[in-house]
C-alpha positions in Angstrom: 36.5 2.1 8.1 37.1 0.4 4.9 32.7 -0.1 5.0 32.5 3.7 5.4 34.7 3.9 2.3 33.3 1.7 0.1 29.6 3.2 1.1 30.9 6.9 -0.3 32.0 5.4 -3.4 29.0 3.1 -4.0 26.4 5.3 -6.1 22.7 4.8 -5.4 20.1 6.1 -7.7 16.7 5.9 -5.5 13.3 5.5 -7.1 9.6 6.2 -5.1 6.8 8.3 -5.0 4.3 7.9 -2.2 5.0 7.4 1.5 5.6 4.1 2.2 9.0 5.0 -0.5 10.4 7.6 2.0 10.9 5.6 4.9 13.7 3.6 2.7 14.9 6.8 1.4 15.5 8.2 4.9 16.7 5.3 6.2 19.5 5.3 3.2 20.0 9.1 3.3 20.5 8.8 7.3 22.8 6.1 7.5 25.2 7.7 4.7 25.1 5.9 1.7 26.2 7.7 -1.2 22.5 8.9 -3.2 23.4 10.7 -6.4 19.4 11.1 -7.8 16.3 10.3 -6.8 13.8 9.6 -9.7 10.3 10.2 -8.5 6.6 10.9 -10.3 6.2 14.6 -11.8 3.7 16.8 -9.8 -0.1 16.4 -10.2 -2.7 18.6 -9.6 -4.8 17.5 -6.5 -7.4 19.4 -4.5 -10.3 21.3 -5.3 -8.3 24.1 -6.7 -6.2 21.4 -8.9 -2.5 22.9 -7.7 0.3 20.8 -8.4 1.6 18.8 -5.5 4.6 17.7 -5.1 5.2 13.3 -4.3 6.4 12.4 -0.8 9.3 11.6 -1.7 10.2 14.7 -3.8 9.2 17.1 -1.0 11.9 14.6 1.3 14.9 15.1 -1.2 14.3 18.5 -1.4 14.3 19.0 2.2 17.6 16.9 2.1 18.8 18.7 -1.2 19.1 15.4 -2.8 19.7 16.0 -7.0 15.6 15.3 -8.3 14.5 13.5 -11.3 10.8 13.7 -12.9 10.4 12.2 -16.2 6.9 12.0 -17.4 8.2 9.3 -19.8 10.8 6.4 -18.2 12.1 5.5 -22.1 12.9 9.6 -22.8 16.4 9.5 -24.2 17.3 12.5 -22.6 16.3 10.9 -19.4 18.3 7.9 -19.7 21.1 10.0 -20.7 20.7 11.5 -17.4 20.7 8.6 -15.5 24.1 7.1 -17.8 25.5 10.6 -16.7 25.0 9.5 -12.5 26.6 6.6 -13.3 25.0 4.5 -10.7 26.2 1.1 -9.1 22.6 0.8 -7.8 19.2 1.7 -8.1 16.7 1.2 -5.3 13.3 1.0 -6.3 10.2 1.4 -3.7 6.4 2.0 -5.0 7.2 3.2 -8.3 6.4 3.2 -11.9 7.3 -0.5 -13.4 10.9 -0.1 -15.5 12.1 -0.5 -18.9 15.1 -2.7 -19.2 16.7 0.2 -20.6 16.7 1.5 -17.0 16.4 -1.6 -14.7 19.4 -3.1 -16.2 21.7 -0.1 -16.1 23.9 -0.1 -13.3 26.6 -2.6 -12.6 24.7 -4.0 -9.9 21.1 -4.1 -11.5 18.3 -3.1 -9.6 16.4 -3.5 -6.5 13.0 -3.6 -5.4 11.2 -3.5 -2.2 7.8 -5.6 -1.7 5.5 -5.3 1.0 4.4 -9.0 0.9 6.2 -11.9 1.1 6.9 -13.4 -2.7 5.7 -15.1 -4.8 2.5 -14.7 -3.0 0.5 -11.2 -3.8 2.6 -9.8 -6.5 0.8 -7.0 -7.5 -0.3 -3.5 -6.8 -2.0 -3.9 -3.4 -0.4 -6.6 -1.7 -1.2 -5.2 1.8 -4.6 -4.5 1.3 -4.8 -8.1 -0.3 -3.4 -9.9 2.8 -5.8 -8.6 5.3 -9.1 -9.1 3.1 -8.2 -12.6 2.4 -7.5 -13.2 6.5 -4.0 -13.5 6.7 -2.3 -13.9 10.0 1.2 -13.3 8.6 2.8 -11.4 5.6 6.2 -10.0 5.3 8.7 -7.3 3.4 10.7 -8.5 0.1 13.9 -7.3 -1.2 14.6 -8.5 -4.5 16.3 -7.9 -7.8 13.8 -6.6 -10.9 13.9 -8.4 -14.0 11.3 -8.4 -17.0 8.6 -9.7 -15.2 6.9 -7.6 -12.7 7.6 -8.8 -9.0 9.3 -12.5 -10.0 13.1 -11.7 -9.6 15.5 -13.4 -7.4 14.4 -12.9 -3.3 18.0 -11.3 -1.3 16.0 -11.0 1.6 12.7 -11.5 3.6 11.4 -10.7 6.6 7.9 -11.8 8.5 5.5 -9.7 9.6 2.5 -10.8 12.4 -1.1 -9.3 11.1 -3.3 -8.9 14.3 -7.4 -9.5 14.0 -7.8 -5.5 14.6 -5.6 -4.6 12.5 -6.6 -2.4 9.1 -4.3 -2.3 6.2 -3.2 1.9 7.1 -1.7 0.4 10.2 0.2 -2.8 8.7 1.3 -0.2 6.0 2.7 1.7 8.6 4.4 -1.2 10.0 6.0 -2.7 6.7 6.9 0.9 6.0 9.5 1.0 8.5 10.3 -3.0 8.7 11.5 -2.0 5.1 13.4 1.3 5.5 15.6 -1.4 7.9 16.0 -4.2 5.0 16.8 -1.6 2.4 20.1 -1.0 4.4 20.5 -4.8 5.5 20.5 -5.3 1.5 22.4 -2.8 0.2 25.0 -3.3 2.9 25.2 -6.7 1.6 25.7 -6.3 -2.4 27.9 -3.8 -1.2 30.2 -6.4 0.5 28.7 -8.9 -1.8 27.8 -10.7 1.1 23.8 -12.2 -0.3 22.8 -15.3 -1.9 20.0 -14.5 -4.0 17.3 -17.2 -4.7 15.1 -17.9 -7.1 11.4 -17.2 -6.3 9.4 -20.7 -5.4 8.3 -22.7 -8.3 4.8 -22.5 -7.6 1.8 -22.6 -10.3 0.2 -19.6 -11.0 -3.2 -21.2 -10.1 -2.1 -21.1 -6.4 -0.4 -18.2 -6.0 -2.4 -15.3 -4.5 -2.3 -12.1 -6.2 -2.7 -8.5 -5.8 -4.4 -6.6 -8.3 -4.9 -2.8 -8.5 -7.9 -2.0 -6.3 -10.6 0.3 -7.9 -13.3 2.0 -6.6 -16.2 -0.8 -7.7 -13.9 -3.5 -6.2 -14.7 -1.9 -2.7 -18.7 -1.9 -2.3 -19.6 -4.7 0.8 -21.5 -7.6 0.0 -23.5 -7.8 3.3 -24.7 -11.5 1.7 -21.5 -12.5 2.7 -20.6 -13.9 6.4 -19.3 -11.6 9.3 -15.7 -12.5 9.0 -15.2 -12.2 5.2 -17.0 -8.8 5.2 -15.1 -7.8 8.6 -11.8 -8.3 6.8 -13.2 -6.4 3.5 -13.5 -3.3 6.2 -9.9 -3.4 7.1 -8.1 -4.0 4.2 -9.8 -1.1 2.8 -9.3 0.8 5.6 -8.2 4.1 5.6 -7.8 3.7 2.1 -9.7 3.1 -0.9 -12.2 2.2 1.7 -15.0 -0.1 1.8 -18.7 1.5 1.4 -22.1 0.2 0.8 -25.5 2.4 -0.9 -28.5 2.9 1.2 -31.8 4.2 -0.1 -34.6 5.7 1.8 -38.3 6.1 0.7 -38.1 9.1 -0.8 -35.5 7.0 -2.9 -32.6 9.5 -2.1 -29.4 7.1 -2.2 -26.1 8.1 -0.5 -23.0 6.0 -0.4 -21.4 5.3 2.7 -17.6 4.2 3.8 -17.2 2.6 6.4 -13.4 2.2 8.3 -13.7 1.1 11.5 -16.4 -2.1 12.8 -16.8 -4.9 15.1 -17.3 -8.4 14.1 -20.3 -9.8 16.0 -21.6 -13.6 15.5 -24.9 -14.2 15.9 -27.2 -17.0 14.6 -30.1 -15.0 15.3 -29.5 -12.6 12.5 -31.0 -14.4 9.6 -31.6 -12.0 7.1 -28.3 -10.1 6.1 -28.9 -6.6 4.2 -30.6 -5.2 7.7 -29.7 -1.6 8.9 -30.4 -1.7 12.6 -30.2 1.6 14.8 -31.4 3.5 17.9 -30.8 6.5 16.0 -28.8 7.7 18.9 -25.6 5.8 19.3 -25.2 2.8 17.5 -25.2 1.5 13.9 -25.6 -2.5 12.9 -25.9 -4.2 9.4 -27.2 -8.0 9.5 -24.9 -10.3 7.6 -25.1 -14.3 6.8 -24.1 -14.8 10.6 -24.3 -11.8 12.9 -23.7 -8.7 12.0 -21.1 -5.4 11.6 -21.1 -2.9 14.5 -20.2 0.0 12.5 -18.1 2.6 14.5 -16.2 5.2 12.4 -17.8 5.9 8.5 -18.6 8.5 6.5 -22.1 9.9 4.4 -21.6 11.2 1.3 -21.5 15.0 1.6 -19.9 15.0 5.3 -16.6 14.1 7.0 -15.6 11.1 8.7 -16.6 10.9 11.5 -18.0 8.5 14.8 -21.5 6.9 14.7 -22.5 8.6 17.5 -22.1 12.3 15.9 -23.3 11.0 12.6 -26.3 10.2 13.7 -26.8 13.0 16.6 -27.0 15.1 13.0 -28.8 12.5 10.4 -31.7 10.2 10.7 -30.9 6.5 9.6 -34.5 5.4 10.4 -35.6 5.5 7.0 -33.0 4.1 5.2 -32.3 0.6 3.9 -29.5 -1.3 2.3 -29.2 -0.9 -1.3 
């Protein structure tokens, strides 16, 4: 009882845009805890006819009639007078913009973020996709507290996370999304009853930790120089999304671009030439790597929807096309 009443009075001020935020936001709304804003990104046109859309996380607090905040700029004094105004013992912080101290440091109780990896290793923008292109077997979900440096504040808690050989980085997204809508509560629960001991990150040099920069669209085109496993892993991490692709030419030198999101590793010494585009035309795709080669099963041609390799080609002819 005396949890219950301490949850109603504790104010939360929750911050997140995308999906992987909503989960924690559910989780928080759900179990009762006392949310008096949630700050998310304003509406951006999207689509062909450009229409504003609304964030994930906005269309959820409206559902839930949660009180919305969208500042275009996180230093606006009338925003931040906003935010004073909620008075706030917390604020909750999942895939969002990064802070000024202005606003990070505001409540009595700071700030907290949630991290899908586990720290100090891939701080960054795209831990998850990251972790599976590098080969990880494990990674994990980080609670911490911000402080002036993105992603280096003190760990509350952390939790493991197994990464399979099949697995692509929509479905460990998935996973992490809903092993952290569970911490959130474990650590709010606990600076609510001030029952944490928060640590300070490993001291490890910045040569060895591994990082997890922003991914951009030339950052995703396949080396097929590269051996089976490395360009397997490339696949998944990018798959469903920014997603990995790869040019091919034919001899009319008409170039398409095409993404690839599901594959099969396959190791074979025999393949010595990587770069190779091998097909029946009917119902499989293979490209030759250092080692073997990728059995292609789920892509998509420029110009047409994603789709199986078996309807892609029972409506395009490969044959003449090469690696580009």
């Amino acid at each position: 009882m005396h949890q219950k009443k301490d949850k109603e009075k504790f104010r939360i001020i929750f911050m997140g845009t995308p999906d992987f935020a909503v989960e924690s936001l559910k989780s928080l709304h759900e179990n009762n805890f006392n949310i008096v804003g949630v700050v998310t990104a304003p509406d951006r046109p999207a689509g062909r006819g450009k229409k504003l859309k609304a964030s994930a996380v906005k269309n959820y607090a409206l559902k839930n009639n949660l009180n919305i905040l969208q500042p275009t700029n996180l230093k606006d004094k009338s925003f931040i007078e906003e935010l004073k105004l909620l008075k706030a013992d917390l604020q909750v912080v999942v895939a969002f913009r990064m802070l000024p101290e202005i606003v990070w440091a505001m409540p009595k109780h700071k700030t907290i973020n949630l991290h899908a990896s586990l720290l100090p290793d891939y701080r960054g923008a795209a831990p998850i996709n990251h972790a599976i292109i590098n080969g990880e077997t494990k990674t994990g979900i980080t609670s911490f507290f911000i402080e002036k440096k993105i992603d280096t504040g003190k760990i509350i808690f952390q939790e493991e996370v197994n990464i399979s050989d099949n697995e692509n980085a929509g479905q460990l997204h998935d996973k992490l999304m809903y092993k952290g809508g569970n911490l959130i509560i474990k650590t709010v629960e606990a600076i609510i009853n001030n029952k944490f001991n928060a640590t300070e990150q490993k001291k490890i040099s910045e040569q060895k930790i591994k990082t997890a920069n922003k991914i951009f669209k030339e950052d995703c085109e396949i080396n097929w120089q590269q051996d089976t496993k490395t360009i397997y892993n490339f696949i998944r991490g990018l798959s469903p999304y920014p997603a990995a692709w790869s040019k091919i030419t034919n001899k009319n030198n008409r170039t398409l671009t095409l993404k690839i999101f599901d594959c099969e590793k396959n190791f074979d010494d025999n393949f010595k030439i990587p770069s190779k585009l091998l097909s029946d035309n009917k119902k499989y795709l293979k490209i030759s790597t250092a080692n073997g080669y990728i059995n292609i099963l789920e892509l998509q041609l420029q110009g047409k929807k994603r789709m199986s390799v078996k309807d892609l080609l029972n409506g395009f002819d490969i044959s003449d096309y090469k690696i580009t």
